[in-house]
C-alpha positions as a printed Julia matrix, in Angstrom:
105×3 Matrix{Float64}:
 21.66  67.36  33.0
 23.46  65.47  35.58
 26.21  63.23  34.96
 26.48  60.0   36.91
 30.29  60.0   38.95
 31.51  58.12  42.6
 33.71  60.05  44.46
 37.0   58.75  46.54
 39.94  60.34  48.01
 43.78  60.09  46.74
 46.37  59.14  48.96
 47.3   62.79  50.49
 43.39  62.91  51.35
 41.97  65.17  48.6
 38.79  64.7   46.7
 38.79  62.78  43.54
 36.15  62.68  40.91
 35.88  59.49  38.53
 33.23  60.06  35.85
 33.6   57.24  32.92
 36.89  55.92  34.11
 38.88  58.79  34.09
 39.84  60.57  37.52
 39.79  64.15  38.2
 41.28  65.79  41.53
 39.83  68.42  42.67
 41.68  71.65  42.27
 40.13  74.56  44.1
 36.61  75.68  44.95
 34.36  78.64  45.47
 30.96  79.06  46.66
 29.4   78.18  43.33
 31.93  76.14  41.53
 34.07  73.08  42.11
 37.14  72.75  39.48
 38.45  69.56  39.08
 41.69  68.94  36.78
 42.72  65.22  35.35
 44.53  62.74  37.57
 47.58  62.98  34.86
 47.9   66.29  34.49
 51.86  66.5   35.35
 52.46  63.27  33.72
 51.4   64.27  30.41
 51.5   68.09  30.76
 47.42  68.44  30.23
 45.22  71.48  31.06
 41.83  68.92  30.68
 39.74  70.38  33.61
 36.33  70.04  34.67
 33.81  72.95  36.46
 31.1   71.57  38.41
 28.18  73.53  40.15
 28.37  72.63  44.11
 24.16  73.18  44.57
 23.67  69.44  42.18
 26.11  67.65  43.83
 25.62  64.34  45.29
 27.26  61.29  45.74
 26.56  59.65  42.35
 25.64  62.57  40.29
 27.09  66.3   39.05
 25.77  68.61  36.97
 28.95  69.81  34.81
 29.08  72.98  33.92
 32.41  73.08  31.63
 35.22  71.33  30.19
 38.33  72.15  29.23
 40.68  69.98  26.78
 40.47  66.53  25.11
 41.45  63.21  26.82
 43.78  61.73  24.47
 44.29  57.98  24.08
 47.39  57.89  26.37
 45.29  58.89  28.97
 44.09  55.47  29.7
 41.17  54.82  31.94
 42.43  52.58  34.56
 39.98  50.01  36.28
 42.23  48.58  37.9
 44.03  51.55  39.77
 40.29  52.65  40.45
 39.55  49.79  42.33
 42.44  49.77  44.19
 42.07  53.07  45.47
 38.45  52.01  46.44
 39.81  49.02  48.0
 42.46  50.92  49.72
 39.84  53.38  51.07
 37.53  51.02  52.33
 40.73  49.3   54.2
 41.76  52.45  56.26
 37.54  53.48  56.65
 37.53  49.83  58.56
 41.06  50.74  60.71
 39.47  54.0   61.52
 35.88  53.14  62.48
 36.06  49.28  63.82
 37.38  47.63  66.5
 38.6   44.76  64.16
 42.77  43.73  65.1
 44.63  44.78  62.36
 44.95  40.8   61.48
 41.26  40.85  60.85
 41.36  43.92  58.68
């Protein structure tokens, strides 16, 4: 069964999973599997990590083959920093790929 995600990109330019509000960057990946390890991870010292199977992945869906860990309620999900980071993405896609002066964009 696949689970409905959107994908973005963190600040240093890795992949980053959100799948109902909570965000998971990826950690390392083979030819079958793509592990993915919560956002907060070194804030709150937590091992919660996700395996995914690469052949079911598309933009909006993942099949997930395991999960590690609990999120705990401290682990908050964040709407807001989501949509800033979708905001900020779509800001630097438009520097990169339009023609727009920077007072435009």
């Amino acid at each position: 069964m696949c689970t409905p995600v959107e994908f973005t990109i963190t600040k240093r330019g890795r992949p980053l999973m959100i799948i109902d509000g909570y965000s998971y960057v990826q950690d390392r990946r083979t030819d079958d599997k793509t592990y993915w390890r919560c956002e907060n991870h070194k804030t709150f010292n937590w091992h919660y990590r996700i395996h995914t199977c690469n052949s079911t992945i598309t933009t909006t869906h993942v099949k997930i083959l395991k999960q590690n860990g609990n999120h705990t309620t401290s682990c908050n999900r964040d709407q807001i920093k989501i949509s800033l980071r979708k905001f900020r993405e779509n800001l630097v896609d438009r520097t990169h790929n339009t023609q727009e002066s920077t007072d435009t964009v």
